[in-house]
N, C-alpha and C positions, 0 to 999 in steps of 0.2 A: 028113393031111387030116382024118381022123376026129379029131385034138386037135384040128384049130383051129377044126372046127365047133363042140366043145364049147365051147371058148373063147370062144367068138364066141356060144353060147347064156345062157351064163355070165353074160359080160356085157349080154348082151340083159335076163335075168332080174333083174340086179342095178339096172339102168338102168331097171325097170320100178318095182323095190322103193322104189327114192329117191326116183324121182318121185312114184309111189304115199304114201308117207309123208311128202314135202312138200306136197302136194296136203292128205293129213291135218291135219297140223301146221297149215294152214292154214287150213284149216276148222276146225279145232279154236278156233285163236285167235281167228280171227272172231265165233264162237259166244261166248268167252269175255269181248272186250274190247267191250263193248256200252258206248254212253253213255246212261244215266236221264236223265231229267228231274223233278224234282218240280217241283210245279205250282201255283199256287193261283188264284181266278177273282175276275175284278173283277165288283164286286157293287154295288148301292146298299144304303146300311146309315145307322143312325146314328152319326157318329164321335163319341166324348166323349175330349177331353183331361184329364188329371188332371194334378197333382204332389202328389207324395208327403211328410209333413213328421211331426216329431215334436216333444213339448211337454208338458206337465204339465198336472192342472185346477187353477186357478190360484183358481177361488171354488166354493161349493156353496151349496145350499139351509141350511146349518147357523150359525147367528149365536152368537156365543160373548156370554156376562154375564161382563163385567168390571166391575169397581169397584178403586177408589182410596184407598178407605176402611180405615181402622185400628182396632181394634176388636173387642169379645166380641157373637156374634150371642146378641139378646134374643129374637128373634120370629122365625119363618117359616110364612109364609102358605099356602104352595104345595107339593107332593111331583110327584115326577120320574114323566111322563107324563101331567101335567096341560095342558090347554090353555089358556094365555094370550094377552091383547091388550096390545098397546103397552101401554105406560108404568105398566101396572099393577104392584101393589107384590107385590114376594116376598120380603122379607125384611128386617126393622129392626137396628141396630145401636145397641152403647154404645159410643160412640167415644173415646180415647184424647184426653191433651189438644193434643197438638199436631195431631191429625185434626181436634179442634172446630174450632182455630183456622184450619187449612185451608178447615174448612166455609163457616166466617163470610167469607172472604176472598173465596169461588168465590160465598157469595150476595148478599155487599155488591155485586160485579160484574154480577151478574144483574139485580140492581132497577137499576145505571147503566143497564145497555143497554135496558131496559125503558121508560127516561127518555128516549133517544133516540130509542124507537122513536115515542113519542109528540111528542117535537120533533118528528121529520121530519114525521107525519102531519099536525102545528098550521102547520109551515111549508106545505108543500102547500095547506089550505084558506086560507090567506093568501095566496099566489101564485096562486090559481083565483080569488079576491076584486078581487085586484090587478089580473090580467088582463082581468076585467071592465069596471073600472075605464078598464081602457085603450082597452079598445074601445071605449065610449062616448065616451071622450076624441076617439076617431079619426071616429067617424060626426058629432060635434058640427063637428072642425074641415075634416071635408069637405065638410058642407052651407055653413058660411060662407067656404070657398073657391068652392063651385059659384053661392052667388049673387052671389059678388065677380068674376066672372067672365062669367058671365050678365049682367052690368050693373045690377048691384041695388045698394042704397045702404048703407053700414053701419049695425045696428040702432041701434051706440048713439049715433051723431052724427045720425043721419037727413039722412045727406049722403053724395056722394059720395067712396068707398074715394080718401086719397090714397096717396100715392107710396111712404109709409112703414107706411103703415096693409096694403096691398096687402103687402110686403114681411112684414110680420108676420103674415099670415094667411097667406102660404105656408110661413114658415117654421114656424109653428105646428102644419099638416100634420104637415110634413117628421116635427119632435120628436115626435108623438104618434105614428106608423106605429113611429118606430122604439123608441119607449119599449113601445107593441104587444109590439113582435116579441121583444127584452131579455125581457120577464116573462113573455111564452106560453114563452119556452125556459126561463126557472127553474120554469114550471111542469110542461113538461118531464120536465125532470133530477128534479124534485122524488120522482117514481115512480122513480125509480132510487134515491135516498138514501133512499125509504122501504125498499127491497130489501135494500138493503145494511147497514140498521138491523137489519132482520127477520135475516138471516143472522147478523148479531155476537150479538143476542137465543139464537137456537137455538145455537147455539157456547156462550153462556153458561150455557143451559139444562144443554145437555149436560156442560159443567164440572162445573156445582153436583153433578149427577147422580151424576156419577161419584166424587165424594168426597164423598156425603149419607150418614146416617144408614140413608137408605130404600133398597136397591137396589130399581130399577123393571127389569120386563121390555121390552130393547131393540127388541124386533120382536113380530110376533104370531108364535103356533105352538104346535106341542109342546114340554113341559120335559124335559130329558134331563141328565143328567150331574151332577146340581144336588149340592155337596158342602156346602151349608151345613146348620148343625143349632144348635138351642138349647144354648148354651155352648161353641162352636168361635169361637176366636179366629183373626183374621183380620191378619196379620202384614204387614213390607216386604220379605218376605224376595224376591221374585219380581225377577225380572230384567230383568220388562218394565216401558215407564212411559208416564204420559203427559202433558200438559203442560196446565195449569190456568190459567187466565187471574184477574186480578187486579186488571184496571184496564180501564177502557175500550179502554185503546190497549194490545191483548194480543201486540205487536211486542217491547215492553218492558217491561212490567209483566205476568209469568207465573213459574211456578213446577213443577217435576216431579216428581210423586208415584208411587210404584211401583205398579201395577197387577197383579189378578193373573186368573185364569179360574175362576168360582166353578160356573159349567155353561155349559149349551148349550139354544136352540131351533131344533128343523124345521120347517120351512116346508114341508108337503106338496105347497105349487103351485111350490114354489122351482125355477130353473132356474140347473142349473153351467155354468161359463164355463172352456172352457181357451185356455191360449197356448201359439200353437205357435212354432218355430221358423224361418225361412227365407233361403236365401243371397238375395245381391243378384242373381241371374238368374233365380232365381223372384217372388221378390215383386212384381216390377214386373207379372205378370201375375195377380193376386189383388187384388180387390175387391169391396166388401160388399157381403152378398144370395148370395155362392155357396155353393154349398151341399156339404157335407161329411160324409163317411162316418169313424167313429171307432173305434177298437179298445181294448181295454184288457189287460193280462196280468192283472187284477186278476179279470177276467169274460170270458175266452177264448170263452164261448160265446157273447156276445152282441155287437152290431153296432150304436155309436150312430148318431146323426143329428144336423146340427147347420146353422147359418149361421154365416159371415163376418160378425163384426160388425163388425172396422175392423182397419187397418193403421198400423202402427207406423213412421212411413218415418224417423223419426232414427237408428235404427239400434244396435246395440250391437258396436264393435270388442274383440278376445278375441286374445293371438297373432296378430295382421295379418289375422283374418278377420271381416270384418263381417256378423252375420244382426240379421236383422228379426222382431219378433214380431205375430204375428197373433192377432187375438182372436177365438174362437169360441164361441155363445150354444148349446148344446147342447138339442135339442128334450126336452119332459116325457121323464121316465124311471122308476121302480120302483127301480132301485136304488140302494143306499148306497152311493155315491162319496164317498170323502175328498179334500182338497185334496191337492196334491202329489202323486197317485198321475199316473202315467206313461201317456200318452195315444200311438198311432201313427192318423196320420190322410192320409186320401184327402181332397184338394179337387179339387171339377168346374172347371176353368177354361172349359171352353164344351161344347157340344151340338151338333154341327150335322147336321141330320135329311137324310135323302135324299142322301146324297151316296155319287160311287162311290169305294171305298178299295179297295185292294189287300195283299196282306201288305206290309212294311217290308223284309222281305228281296228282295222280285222287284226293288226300285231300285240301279241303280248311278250314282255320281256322279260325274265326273270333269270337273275345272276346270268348277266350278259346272253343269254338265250332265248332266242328269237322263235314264237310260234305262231302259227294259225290256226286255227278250227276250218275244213273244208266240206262243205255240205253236199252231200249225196245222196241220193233215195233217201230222203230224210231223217241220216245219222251225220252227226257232226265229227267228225275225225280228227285230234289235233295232229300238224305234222311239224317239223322244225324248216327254217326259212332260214338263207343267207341273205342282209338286206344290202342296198345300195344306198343310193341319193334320196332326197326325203324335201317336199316341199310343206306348204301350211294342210295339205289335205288328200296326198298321194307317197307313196312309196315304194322306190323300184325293189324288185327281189329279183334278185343273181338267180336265185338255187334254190329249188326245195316244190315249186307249186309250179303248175303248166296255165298258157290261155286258155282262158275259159274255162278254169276252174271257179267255183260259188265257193266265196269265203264267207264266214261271220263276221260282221261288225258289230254285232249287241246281241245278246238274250232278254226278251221280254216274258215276264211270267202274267196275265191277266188272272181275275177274278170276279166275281158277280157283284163285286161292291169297287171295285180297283185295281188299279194295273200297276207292278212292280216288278224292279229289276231284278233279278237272282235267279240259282238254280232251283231253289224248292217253294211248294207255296201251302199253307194253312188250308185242311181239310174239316171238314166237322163232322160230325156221328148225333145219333140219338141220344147216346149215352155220355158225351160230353166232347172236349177238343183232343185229336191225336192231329199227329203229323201224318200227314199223308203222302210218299213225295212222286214229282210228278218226273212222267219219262217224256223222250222225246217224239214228237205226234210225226207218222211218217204221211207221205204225202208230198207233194213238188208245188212251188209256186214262182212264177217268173224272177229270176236275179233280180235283187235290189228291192225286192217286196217282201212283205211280212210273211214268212211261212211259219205254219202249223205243223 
């Protein structure tokens, strides 16, 4: 009797311990397998869309002096950091003889186009003469239409308009309106072949120039770089060139002379230009007037600014991939940027003010439908969302959520050995492993913190 009561307490105690220590274990795990939430809060904000692009400066404030000319420099007018204006002279030449004869050929050209520029202008005030002409023609043959009509008698028979006389006065009309109209359009065009005169004119100018005796300064500014000097000979030896005109008709009648770089002027109000880069799913959303943030590795510290001035939409294909280049007018700057240095640039593609965004991660999408989880006395709610604009790490919503609602951006599930992402987390027992799964812990903790 006295064993089996022991026995029997034995087990009483043993029966108390397991449960006792399941009871633990379970509380234990409970404490342990908690689900987080992080959280972020819908807000009204301004959204700004960007894309990202990279490209070169492709022009700068720095105009390079070149010449065409062959030749021992005689004279220089000018030393390096002097300030020049257009076309003024920096330096003379004794030119070689086939330079002269270049010479003579680039100005015999010049005075043709100079010929024409005065054709067109002589034709022009001959088509403004003519035109006149015509108008009076037209006011004379509509007053003796208006009174052959009116019933008046022609002046020069002092008799009534017959049948063929009537016929000639309308037709007389008719040919003057349209003889009008013929010579108001060559008067016209006439301003356009004076244009176009003017343009071959300055082509020629700049011919002559380039292969003168005189090198002229190309632009205004500072002189920098400048390597010419009294008794430096000036060679073909340079690899660049450029093409001299010859004849009126400079299609076929030119010739190309090596050119070479003798300095440089700055333009202190000068503005650089880079081209950037872009696939075909961006550029379709870039167009001029937006405005752009610039970087350079050349100036790490510094942050340009710039606009969109135009888009390149023919496109350049490379390996089967087509980008498009964009031109950007970069705002006044202080610093010396070289052409070709390496530009990484931010474009604003839109602004849109007052609107409410959310982080980019509270959405999930599934067969084109948009949801959120919205957190409240701590249950999570999914609801459906219409979205809007979308940047690297925000997202407008049209429809669906209010400000200052708490969404989910993640689920964290912890445990007493490790923390992981999902909805359920591994329980354990006395008796070996079950799943245990876990619910959502209620409770509030400030937007954008971890709640329990």
């Amino acid at each position: 009797m006295k064993l089996n009561k022991k026995v029997k307490i034995t087990l009483i105690v043993l029966g108390i311990s397991i449960f006792g220590l399941f009871i633990f274990n379970k509380i234990k795990s409970d404490q342990n397998n908690k689900t987080q939430f992080k959280t972020g809060t819908a807000e009204k904000a301004s959204l700004i869309t960007t894309i990202s692009a990279s490209g070169t400066i492709t022009s700068g404030s720095t105009t390079y002096i070149t010449t065409g000319a062959i030749g021992t420099v005689n004279r220089v007018y000018v030393k390096n950091g002097d300030t020049v204006v257009k076309r003024q002279k920096l330096a003379e030449l004794t030119l070689d003889d086939e330079a002269k004869e270049t010479q003579t050929i680039a100005w015999s050209n010049y005075l043709n186009t100079l010929e024409n520029v005065k054709t067109a202008q002589a034709n022009r005030t001959a088509a403004d003469i003519q035109m006149w002409k015509d108008r009076q023609a037209v006011l004379d043959a509509q007053a003796e239409y208006d009174n052959m009509k009116s019933g008046g008698w022609n002046p020069d028979t002092n008799a009534e308009y017959t049948y063929n006389e009537k016929a000639i006065v309308e037709k007389t009309l008719q040919l003057a309106k349209e003889t009008f109209t013929t010579d108001e359009m060559k008067y016209n065009n006439s301003s356009v072949d004076i244009s176009l005169a003017n343009s071959k004119l300055s082509a020629a100018l700049r011919s002559y120039q380039q292969v003168s005796s005189t090198i002229y300064a190309p632009v205004s500014g500072v002189l920098s770089n400048l390597i010419l000097a009294e008794g430096v000979v000036l060679s073909d030896s340079s690899n660049s060139s450029i093409t001299v005109s010859t004849g009126s008709d400079s299609s076929s009648n030119s010739q190309t002379v090596t050119s070479q770089n003798v300095g440089a002027i700055k333009n202190p109000g000068g503005q650089y230009q880079a081209t950037l880069n872009l696939t075909e799913v961006d550029v379709t959303k870039i167009k001029s007037g937006q405005k752009v943030t610039l970087t350079m590795d050349a100036f790490p510290d510094h942050t340009l600014t710039g606009t969109v001035l135009a888009v390149n939409t023919s496109g350049n294909v490379n390996s089967n991939v087509t980008t498009y280049s964009v031109n950007v007018l970069l705002d006044n700057t202080d610093l010396d940027i070289y052409t070709n240095m390496a530009v990484s640039a931010t474009i604003i593609v839109s602004v849109k003010d007052d609107v409410i965004v959310i982080p980019s991660t509270a959405i999930k999408t599934v067969n084109n439908i948009s949801t959120v989880q919205i957190l409240k006395d701590g249950i999570a709610t999914s609801v459906e969302v219409e979205t809007g604009d979308s940047n690297d790490s925000q997202t407008e919503i049209v429809s669906g959520i209010n400000e200052g609602d708490v969404v989910v951006t993640s689920i964290i599930n912890t445990s007493a050995t490790s923390k992981s992402t999902g909805s359920g987390s591994n329980s354990s027992s006395l008796f070996g492993g079950s799943n245990m799964g876990s619910g959502i812990m209620m409770g509030g903790a400030p937007p954008g913190e971890l709640r329990q």
